[in-house]
Every structure is written in structure tokens, then in C-alpha cells.
C-alpha positions as CSV (number, residue, x, y, z in Angstrom):
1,X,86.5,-17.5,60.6
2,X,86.7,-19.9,63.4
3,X,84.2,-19.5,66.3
4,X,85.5,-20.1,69.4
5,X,84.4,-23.0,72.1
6,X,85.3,-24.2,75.4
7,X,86.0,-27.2,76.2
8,X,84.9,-27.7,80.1
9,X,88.3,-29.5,80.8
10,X,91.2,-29.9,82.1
11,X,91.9,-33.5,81.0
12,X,94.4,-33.5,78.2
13,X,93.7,-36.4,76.9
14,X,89.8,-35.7,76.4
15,X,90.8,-32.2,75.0
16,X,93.1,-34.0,72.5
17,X,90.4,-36.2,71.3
18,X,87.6,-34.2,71.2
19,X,89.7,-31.7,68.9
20,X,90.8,-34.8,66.7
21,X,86.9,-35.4,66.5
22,X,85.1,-32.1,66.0
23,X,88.4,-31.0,63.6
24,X,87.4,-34.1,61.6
25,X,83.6,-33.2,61.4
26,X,83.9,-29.2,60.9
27,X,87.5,-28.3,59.5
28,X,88.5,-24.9,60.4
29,X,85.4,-23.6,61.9
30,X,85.8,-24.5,65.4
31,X,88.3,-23.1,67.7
32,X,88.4,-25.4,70.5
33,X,89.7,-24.0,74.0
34,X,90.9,-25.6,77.3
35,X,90.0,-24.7,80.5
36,X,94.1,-24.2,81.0
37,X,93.1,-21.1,79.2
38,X,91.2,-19.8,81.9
39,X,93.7,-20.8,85.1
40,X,90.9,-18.6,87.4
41,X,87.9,-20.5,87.0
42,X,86.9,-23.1,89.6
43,X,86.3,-26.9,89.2
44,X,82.5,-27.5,88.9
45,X,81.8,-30.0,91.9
46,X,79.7,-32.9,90.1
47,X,76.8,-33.3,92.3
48,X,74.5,-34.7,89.5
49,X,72.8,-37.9,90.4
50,X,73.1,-38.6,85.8
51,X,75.9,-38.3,83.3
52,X,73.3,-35.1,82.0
53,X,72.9,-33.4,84.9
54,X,77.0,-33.5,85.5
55,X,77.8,-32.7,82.1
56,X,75.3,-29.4,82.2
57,X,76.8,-28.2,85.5
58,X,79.5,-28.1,83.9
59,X,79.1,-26.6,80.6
60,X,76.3,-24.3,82.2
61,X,79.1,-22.8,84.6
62,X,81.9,-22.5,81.9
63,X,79.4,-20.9,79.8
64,X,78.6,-18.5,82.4
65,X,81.7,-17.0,83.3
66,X,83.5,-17.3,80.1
67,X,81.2,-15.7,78.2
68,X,81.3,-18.2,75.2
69,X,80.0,-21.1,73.9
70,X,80.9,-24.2,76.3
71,X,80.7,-27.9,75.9
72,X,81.1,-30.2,78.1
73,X,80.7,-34.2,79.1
74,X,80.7,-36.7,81.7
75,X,81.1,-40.4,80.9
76,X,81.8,-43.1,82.7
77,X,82.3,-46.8,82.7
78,X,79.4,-49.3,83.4
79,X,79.9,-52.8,84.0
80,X,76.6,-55.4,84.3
81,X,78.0,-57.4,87.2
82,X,78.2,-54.1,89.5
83,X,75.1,-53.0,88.7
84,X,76.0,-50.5,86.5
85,X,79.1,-49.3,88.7
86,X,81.2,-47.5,89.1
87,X,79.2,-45.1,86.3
88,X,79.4,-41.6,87.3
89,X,82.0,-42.0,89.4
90,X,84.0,-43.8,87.3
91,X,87.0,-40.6,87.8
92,X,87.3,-41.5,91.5
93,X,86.0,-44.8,91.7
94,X,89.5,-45.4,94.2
95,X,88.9,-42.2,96.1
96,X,91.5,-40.1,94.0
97,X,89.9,-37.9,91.3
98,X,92.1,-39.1,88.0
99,X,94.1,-41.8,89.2
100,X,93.5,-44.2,86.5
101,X,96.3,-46.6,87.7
102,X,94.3,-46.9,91.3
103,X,90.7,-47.0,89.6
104,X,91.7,-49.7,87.1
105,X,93.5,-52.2,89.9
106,X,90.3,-51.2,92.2
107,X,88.1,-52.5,89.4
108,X,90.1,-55.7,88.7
109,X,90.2,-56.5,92.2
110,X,86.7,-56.3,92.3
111,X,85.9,-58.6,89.1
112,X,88.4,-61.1,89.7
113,X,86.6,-63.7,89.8
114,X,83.7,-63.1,87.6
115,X,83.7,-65.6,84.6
116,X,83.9,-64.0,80.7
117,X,80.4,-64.2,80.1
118,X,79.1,-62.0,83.0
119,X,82.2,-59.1,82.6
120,X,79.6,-57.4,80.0
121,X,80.4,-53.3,80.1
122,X,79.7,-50.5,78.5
123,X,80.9,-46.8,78.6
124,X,78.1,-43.7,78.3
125,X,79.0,-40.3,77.8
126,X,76.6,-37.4,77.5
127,X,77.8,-34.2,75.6
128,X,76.3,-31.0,76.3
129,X,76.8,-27.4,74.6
130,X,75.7,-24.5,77.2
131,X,75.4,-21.4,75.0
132,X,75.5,-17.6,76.8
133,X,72.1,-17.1,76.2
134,X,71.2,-20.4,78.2
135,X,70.5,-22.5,74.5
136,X,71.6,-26.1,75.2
137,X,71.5,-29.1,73.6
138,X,72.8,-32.5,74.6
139,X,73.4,-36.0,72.8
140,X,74.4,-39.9,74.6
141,X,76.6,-42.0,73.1
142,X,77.5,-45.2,73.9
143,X,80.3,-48.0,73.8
144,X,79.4,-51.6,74.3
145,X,82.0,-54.1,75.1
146,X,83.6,-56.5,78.2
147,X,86.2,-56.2,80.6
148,X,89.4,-57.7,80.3
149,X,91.5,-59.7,83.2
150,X,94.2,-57.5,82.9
151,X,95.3,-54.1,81.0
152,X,96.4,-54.2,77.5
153,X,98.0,-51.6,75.0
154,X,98.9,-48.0,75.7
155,X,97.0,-45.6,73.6
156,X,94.2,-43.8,75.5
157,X,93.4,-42.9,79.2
158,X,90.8,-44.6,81.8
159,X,89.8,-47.9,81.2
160,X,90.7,-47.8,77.9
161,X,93.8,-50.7,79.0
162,X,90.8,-53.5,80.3
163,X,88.2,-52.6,77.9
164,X,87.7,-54.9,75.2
165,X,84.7,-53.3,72.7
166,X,82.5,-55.7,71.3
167,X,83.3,-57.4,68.1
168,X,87.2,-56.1,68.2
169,X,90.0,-58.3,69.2
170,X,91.8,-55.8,70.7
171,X,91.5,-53.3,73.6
172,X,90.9,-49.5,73.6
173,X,94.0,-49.1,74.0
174,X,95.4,-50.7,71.4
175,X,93.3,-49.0,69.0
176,X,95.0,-46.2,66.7
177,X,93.1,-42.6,67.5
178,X,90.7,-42.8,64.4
179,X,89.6,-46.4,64.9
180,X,88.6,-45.7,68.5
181,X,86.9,-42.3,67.6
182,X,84.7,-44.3,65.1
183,X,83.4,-46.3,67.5
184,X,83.6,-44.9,71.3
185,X,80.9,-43.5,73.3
186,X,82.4,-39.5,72.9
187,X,82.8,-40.1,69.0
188,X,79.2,-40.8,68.8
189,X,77.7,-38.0,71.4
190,X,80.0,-35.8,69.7
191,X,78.9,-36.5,65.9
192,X,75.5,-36.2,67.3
193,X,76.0,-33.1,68.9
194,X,78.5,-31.7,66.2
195,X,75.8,-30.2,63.7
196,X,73.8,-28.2,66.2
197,X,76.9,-26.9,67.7
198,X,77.9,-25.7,64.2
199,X,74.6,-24.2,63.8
200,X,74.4,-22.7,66.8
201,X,78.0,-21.1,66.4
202,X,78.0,-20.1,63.1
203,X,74.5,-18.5,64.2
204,X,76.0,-16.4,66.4
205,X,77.0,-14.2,63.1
């Protein structure tokens, strides 16, 4: 039987690919739930100073008032000539929670004339399961690549358009769904994480 997990979300486009992921790991045993299933809960402000601390406020407070297991991330893009901007708030980086079209000109803009060998990025993202009897566990991984001078391709959400990952001649989003998930930052937290989330689920009994 499938045990059941929420995702702390309401981002399609992260729900879809952390399903496609953790279906791919652990076939059939995980149920995976959106926060649209739960239209009364309240968006966790993310008042963390790290991509951990976010990530557990979130899966912490989903936990809590769900009553089931929760996972949850934050991730972010980091680029070397901002000093590791705009990082955790890579989701509002133009003021506007989600607006990717705003946060991806706002980044250009501010890059423009920075030459190819100093547009050096990377994304992080830090998973984190919150369990109803406060067990958590979290895992970082990461996605190392440039940025491009304009955006490219149409799969994916964020940066994925001006994010070129190193060694591919393509960008993120002109990656199919399984090549990215190989190789991205919340492929790699989420293999990490996936076999204590397993363990701790199917432990449940």
C-alpha cells in the first residue's frame, strides 16, 4: 500500500517533478500530495537566513497540521559574480513571489555585461522530510553550470531558460524531464533523501 506524503507546495511544476522523481526511485509506494489538497493551510513565511532552515519551516509546519509525513525544499539560483545572489530569494528576486518572466529579465539586466568566463552559477536545493513525531532528515544537492545572455528552450520553470549546466550544450530548458532529473540540484537532494523517506514511511507500519 502506498503511504501517503506531502509535498509542502503549491508550485505545479515542482510537484510534477518531484512525483516524476520519487515515482522513478520507489514505484507505487509513495503517494505524493499537494498542498492544493489542503486549500486551509497557510503559506509558511520563509524567514530562514539558509536554504535548511526555509525548507524545515516549511515541512515542519505542513507536518504539523497535516498530520502526515511532509517534505519539503527551498532552492535557489547562485551566480559567482553576485556573490552568491539572488540565492534564497531567488522566488522574488523582482519583488513578486513567482514571477519568473520579472526575476529572469531582473537578472539579465543585472549580468549584462559580465564576460562568459565570470557568469559561473549554480542552483542548491535542500530537501527536508518533517515526520509527525518531529524525525527529520535533510539532503543538498547541487547544480553547477553558467548563465546564458538570453533565455532558451521551454521545458521547465525559473531559470531553467538562462541556465546553461556544465558540460551540456543546451539549457535547462531544453532538456527532456529525465535528462534534467539526472542531473539537477532536486534530482540529487531527492535521491539522497529518497531511501530514508522510504524507511521512515514504510516504518510507520
Amino acid at each position: 500500500m502506498a503511504r501517503s506524503l506531502v509535498l509542502a507546495t503549491r508550485n505545479q511544476g515542482k510537484i510534477i517533478e518531484f512525483h516524476r522523481i520519487l515515482e522513478s526511485l520507489a514505484p507505487g509506494k509513495i503517494e505524493l500530495i499537494g498542498l492544493d489538497k489542503f486549500p486551509e493551510l497557510e503559506d509558511v513565511e520563509e524567514t530562514g537566513s539558509t536554504f535548511e532552515e526555509n525548507a524545515l519551516l516549511k515541512a515542519r509546519y505542513t507536518a504539523a497540521m497535516t498530520g502526515l509525513p511532509s517534505i519539503s525544499d527551498d532552492s535557489g539560483l547562485c551566480v559567482d559574480a553576485l556573490g552568491g545572489a539572488p540565492g534564497i530569494l531567488s522566488a522574488r528576486w523582482a519583488g513578486v513571489h513567482g514571477d519568473d518572466r520579472a526575476n529572469l529579465e531582473k537578472l539579465l539586466g543585472e549580468l549584462r555585461d559580465t564576460p562568459d568566463e565570470k557568469r559561473g552559477a549554480h542552483f542548491t536545493c535542500i530537501a527536508a522530510l518533517s515526520m509527525p513525531d518531529g524525525r527529520e532528515v535533510v539532503a543538498e544537492g547541487l547544480f553547477q553550470g553558467r548563465i546564458l545572455y538570453a533565455p532558451i528552450g521551454d521545458q521547465g520553470f525559473g531559470y531553467d531558460p538562462i541556465f546553461a549546466p556544465l558540460g551540456i550544450s543546451m539549457s535547462s530548458a531544453q532538456m527532456s524531464a529525465d535528462e534534467k532529473d539526472a542531473v539537477s540540484h532536486r534530482g540529487k537532494s531527492l535521491r539522497s533523501l529518497a531511501p530514508q523517506v522510504i524507511q521512515m514511511l514504510e516504518g510507520l507500519g
